[in-house]
C-alpha positions as a Markdown table, in Angstrom:
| # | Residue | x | y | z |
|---|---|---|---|---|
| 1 | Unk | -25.7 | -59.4 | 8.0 |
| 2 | Unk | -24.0 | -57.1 | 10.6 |
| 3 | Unk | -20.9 | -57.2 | 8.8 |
| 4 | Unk | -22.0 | -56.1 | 5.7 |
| 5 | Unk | -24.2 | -53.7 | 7.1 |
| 6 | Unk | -21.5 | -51.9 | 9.4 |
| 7 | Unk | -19.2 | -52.1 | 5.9 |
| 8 | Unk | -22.4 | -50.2 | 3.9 |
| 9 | Unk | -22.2 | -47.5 | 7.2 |
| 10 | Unk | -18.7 | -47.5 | 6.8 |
| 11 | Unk | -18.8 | -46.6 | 3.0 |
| 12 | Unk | -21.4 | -43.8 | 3.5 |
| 13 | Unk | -19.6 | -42.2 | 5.8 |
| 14 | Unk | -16.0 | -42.1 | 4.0 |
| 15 | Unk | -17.9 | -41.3 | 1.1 |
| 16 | Unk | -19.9 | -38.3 | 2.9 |
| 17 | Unk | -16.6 | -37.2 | 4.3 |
| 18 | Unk | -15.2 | -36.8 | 0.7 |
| 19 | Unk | -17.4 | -35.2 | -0.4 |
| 20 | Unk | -17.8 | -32.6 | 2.2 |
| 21 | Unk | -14.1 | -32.3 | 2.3 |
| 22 | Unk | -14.2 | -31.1 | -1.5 |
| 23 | Unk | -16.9 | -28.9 | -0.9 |
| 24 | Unk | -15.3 | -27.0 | 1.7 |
| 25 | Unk | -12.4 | -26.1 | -0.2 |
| 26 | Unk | -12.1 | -23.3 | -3.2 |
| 27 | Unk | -9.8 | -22.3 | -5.8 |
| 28 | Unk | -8.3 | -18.6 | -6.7 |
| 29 | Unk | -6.0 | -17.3 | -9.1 |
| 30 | Unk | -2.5 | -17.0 | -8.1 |
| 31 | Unk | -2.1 | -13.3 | -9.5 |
| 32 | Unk | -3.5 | -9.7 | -9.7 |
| 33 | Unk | -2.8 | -6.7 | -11.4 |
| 34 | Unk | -3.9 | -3.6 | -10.5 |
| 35 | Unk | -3.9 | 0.1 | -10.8 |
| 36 | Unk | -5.4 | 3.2 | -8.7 |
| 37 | Unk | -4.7 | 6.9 | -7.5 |
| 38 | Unk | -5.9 | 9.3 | -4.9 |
| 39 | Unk | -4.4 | 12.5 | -2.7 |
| 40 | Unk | -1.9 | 12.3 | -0.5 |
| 41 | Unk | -0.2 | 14.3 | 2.2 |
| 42 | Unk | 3.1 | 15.7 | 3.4 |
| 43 | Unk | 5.4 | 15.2 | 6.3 |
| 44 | Unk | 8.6 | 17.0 | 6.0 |
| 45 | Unk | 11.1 | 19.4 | 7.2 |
| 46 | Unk | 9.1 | 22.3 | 6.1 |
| 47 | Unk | 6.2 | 23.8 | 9.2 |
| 48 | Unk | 3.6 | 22.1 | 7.0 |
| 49 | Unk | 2.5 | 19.7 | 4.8 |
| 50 | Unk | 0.2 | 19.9 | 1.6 |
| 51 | Unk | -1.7 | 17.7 | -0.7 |
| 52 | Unk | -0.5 | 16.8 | -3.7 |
| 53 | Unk | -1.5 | 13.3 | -6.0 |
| 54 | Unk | -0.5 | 9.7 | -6.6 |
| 55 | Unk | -1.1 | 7.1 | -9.0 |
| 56 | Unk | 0.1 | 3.2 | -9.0 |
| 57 | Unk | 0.0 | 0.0 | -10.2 |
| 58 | Unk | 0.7 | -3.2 | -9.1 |
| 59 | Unk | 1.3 | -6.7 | -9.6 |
| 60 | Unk | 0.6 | -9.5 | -7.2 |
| 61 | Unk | 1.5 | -13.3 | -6.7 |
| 62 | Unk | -0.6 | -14.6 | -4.2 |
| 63 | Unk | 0.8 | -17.7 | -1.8 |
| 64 | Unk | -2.5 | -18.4 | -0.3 |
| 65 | Unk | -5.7 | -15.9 | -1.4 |
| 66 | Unk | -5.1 | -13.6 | 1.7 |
| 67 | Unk | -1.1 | -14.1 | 1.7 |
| 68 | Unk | 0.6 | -11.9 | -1.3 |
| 69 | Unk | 4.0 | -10.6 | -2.6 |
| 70 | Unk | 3.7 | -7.9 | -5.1 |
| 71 | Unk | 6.0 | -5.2 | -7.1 |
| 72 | Unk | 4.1 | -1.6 | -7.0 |
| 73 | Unk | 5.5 | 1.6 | -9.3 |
| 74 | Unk | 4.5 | 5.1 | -8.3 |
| 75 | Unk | 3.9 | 8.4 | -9.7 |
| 76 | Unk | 2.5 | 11.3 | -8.2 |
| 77 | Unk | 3.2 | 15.2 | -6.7 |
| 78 | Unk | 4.5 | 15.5 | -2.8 |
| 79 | Unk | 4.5 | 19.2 | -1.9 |
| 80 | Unk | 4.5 | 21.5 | 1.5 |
| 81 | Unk | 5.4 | 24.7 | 2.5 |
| 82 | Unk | 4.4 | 28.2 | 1.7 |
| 83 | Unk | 7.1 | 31.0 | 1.0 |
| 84 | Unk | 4.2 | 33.9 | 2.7 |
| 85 | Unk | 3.0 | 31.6 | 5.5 |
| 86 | Unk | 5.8 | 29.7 | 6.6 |
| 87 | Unk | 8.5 | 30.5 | 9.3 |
| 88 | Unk | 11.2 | 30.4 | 6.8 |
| 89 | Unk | 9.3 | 31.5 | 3.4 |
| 90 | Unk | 10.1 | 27.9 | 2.4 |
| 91 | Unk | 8.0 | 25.8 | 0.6 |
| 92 | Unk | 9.0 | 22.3 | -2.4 |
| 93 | Unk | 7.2 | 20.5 | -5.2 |
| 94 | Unk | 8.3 | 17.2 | -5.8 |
| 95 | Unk | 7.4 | 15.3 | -9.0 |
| 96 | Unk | 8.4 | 11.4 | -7.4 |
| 97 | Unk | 8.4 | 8.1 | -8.4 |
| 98 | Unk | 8.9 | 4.9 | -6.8 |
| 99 | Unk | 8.9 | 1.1 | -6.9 |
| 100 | Unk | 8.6 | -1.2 | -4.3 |
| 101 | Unk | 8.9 | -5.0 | -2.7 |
| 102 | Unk | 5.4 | -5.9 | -1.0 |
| 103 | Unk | 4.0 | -8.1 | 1.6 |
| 104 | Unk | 0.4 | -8.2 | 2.6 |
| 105 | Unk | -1.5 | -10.4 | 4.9 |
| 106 | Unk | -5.0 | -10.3 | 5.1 |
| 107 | Unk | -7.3 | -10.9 | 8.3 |
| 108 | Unk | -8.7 | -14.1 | 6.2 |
| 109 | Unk | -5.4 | -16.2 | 7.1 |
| 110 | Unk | -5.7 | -15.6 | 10.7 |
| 111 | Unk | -9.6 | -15.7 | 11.4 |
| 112 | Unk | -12.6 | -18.9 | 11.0 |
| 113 | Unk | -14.2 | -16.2 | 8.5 |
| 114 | Unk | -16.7 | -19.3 | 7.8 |
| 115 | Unk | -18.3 | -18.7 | 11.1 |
| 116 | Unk | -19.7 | -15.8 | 10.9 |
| 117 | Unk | -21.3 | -13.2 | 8.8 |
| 118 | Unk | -19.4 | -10.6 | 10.3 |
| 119 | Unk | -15.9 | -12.0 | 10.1 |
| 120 | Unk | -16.6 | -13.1 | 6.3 |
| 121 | Unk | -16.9 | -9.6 | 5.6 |
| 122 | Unk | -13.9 | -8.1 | 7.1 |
| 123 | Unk | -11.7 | -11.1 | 6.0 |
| 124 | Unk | -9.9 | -9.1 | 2.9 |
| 125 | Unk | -9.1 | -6.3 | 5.1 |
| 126 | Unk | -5.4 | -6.7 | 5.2 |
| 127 | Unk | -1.6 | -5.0 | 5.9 |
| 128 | Unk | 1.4 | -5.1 | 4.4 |
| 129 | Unk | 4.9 | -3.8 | 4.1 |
| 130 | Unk | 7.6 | -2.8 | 1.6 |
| 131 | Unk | 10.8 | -1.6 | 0.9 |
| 132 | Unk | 12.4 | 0.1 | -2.7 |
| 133 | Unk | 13.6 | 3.2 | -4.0 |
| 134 | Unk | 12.2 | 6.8 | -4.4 |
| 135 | Unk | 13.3 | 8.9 | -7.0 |
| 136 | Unk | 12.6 | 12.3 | -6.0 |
| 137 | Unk | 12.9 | 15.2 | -8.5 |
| 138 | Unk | 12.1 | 18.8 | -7.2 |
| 139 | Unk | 10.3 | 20.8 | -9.6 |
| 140 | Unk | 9.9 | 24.4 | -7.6 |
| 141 | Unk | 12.0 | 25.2 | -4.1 |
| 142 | Unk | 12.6 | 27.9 | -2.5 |
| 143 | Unk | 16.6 | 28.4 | -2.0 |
| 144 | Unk | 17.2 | 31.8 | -0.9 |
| 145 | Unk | 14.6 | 33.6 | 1.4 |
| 146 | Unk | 12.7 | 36.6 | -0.4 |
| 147 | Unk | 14.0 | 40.4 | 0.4 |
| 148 | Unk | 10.7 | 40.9 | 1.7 |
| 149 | Unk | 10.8 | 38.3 | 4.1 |
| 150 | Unk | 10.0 | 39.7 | 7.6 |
| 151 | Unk | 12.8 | 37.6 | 9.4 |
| 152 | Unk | 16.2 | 37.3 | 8.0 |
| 153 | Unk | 15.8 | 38.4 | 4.0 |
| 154 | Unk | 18.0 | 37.4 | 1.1 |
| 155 | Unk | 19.6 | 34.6 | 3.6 |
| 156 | Unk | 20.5 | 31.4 | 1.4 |
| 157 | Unk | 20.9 | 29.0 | 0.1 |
| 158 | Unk | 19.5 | 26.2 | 1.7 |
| 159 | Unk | 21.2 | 23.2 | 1.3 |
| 160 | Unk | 19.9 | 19.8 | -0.3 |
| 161 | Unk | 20.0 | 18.5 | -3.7 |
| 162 | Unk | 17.1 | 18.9 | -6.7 |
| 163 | Unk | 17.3 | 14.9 | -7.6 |
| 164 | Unk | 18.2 | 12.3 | -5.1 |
| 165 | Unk | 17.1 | 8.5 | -4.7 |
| 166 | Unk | 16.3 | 7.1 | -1.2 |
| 167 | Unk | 15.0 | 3.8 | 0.4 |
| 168 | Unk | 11.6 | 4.2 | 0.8 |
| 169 | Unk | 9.9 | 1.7 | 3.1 |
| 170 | Unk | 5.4 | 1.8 | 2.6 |
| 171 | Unk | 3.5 | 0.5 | 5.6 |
| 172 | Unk | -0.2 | -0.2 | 3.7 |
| 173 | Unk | -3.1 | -0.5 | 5.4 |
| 174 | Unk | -6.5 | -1.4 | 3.1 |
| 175 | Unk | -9.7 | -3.6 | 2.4 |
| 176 | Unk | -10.7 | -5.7 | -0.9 |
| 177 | Unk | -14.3 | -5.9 | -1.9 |
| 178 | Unk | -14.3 | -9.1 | -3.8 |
| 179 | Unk | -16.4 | -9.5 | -6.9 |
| 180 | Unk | -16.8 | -13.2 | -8.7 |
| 181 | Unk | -17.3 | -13.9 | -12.2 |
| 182 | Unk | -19.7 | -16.6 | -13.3 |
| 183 | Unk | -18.1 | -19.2 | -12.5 |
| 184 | Unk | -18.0 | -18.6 | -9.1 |
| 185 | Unk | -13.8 | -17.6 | -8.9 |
| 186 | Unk | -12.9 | -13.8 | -7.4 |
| 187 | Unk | -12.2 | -12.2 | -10.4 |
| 188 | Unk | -12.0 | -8.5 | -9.4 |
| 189 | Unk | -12.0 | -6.2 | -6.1 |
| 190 | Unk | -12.3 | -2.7 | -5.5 |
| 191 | Unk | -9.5 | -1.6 | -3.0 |
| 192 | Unk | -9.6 | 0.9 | -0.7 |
| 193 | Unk | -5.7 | 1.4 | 0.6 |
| 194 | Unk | -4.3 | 3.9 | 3.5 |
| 195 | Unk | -0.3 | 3.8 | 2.8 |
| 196 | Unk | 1.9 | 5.8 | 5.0 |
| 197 | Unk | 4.9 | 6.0 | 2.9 |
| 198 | Unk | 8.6 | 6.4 | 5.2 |
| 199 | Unk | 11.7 | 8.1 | 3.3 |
| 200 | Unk | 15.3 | 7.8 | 4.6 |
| 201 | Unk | 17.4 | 10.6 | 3.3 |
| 202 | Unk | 17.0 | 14.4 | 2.7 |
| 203 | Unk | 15.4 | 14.3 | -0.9 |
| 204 | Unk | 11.8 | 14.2 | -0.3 |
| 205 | Unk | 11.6 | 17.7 | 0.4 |
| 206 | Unk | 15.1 | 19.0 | -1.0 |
| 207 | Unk | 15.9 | 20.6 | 2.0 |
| 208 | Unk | 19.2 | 19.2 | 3.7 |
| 209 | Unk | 19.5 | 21.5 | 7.0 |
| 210 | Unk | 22.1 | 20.8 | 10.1 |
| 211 | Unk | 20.1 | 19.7 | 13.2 |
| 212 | Unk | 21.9 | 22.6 | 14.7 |
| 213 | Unk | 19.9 | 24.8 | 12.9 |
| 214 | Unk | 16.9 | 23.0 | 12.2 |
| 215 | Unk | 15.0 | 20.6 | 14.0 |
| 216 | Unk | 15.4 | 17.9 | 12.1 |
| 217 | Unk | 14.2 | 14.2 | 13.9 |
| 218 | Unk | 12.3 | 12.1 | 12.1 |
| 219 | Unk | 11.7 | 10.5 | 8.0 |
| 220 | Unk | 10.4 | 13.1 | 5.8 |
| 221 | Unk | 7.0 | 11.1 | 5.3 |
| 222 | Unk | 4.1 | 11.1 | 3.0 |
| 223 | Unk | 0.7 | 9.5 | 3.5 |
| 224 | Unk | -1.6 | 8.6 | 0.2 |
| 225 | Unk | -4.9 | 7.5 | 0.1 |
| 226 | Unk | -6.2 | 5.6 | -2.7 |
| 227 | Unk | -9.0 | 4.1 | -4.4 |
| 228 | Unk | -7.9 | 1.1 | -6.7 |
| 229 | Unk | -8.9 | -1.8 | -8.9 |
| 230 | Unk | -7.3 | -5.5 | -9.4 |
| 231 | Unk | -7.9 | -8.1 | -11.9 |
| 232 | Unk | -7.3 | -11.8 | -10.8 |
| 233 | Unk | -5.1 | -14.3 | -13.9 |
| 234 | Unk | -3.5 | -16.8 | -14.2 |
| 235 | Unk | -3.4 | -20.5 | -12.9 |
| 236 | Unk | -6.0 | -21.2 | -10.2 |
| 237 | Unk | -5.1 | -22.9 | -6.9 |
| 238 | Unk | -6.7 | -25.2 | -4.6 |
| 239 | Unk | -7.5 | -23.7 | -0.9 |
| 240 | Unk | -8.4 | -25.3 | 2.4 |
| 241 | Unk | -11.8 | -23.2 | 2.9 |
| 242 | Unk | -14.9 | -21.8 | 0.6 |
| 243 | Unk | -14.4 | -18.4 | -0.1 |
C-alpha cells in the first residue's frame, strides 16, 4: 500500500512539474519590421550643429525575443553651420542615406524580469550596434567665403567633395512598449530609439580641411531621435520564460 501510494506521489509530482514547466515558457515571432522618423542633430567640422530630419525602416530576426540582428535603410537631412554666424561663414546641407548591420540586446536576456514588477517593465529597454555605409550628397555648401565676410573675404575654396560614401558605425540606444494580439503573442511595439550615429571620412559635412588649419579631431557625428513602429511575423519560437 506504501508502494503504490509513494508511486501515485511520484506521478503527481512529475506530472505537476510538466505542467508548470510548459506554463512558464512562451513563444514569439522570429521577425519584425518596422519603420519611424524624428529630428536629429549635427556634429561636424563646422562651429555648430543644426537639426535636420530622418526616417528609417527596418527589418529584424530575432535569436531569442530580447536578442536581434537587423538590416536598417536611412533617409533624412544632416545640416550645420551658418555663413552670417559662423567663424568662417561656413555652413552644409546634406540629403544622406544609409544602410546598416544591427545588433541589439535587450535588458530582458540579462535580468529575472519575472520577479518583479519593475524589472518586467524595463525588460525591452535595449542597445545595440551597427556598421554600413553612408552615402552622403551635399545639396547647399558654402565653398568660397562671401566679400562681405568680416575676416578674410573671397578666401576659397574649401576643400572636400559634394558626394562621398563612408563607414558609418550607429550606437542605438531605445525601449519597446510591447502590445499583444488576442492570442496572447507580442504582435507590435512602439519604439522610442536614441542613435548616435559615428561617420569615418570627410563627407558628412563636405568640408575636407588640413588639421593644420583646422581643428579637426574627432568623427563628424550625427545624433537622431526617433519615434517608431514594428510589426512581429513569421514562425513563432519557443522561449524559456513567460513574457
Amino acid at each position: 500500500m506504501t508502494s503504490k501510494r509513494l508511486r501515485s506521489t511520484l506521478l503527481i509530482v512529475l506530472c505537476s512539474l510538466i505542467i508548470n514547466s510548459s506554463f512558464a515558457q512562451s513563444n514569439y515571432f522570429k521577425w519584425s519590421a518596422g519603420f519611424g522618423a524624428g529630428p536629429n542633430f549635427s556634429k561636424t567640422d563646422v562651429a555648430k550643429g543644426s537639426w535636420g530630419h530622418t526616417a528609417y525602416g527596418e527589418v529584424n530576426h530575432y535569436l531569442t525575443p530580447f536578442v536581434s540582428m537587423g538590416v536598417e535603410a536611412q533617409y533624412g537631412l544632416v545640416q550645420g553651420g551658418n555663413i552670417r554666424t559662423d567663424p568662417h561663414n561656413r555652413q552644409f546641407v546634406n540629403e544622406y542615406s544609409s544602410i546598416s548591420l544591427n545588433f541589439k540586446m535587450a535588458l530582458g536576456e540579462l535580468i529575472d524580469f519575472e520577479s518583479s514588477k519593475f524589472l518586467d517593465n524595463i525588460k525591452s529597454a535595449y542597445v545595440g550596434i551597427g556598421v554600413g555605409v553612408i552615402r552622403n550628397n551635399i545639396t547647399d555648401i558654402v565653398r568660397i567665403k562671401p566679400l562681405w565676410a568680416a575676416y578674410d573675404p573671397g578666401f576659397g575654396p574649401f576643400p572636400g567633395e559634394n558626394k562621398t560614401n563612408n563607414l558609418w558605425v550607429p550606437l542605438n540606444l531605445g525601449y519597446n512598449y510591447y502590445l499583444y494580439d488576442g492570442y496572447g503573442y507580442i504582435r507590435y511595439a512602439i519604439n522610442l530609439n536614441l542613435q548616435s550615429n559615428f561617420t569615418f571620412g570627410e563627407g558628412l559635412d563636405g568640408y575636407d580641411d588640413p588639421s593644420t588649419k583646422f581643428k579637426n579631431y574627432s568623427p563628424d557625428s550625427y545624433n537622431a531621435y526617433s519615434i517608431g513602429f514594428k510589426y512581429f511575423f513569421g514562425n513563432t519560437r519557443a522561449y524559456r520564460r513567460t513574457l
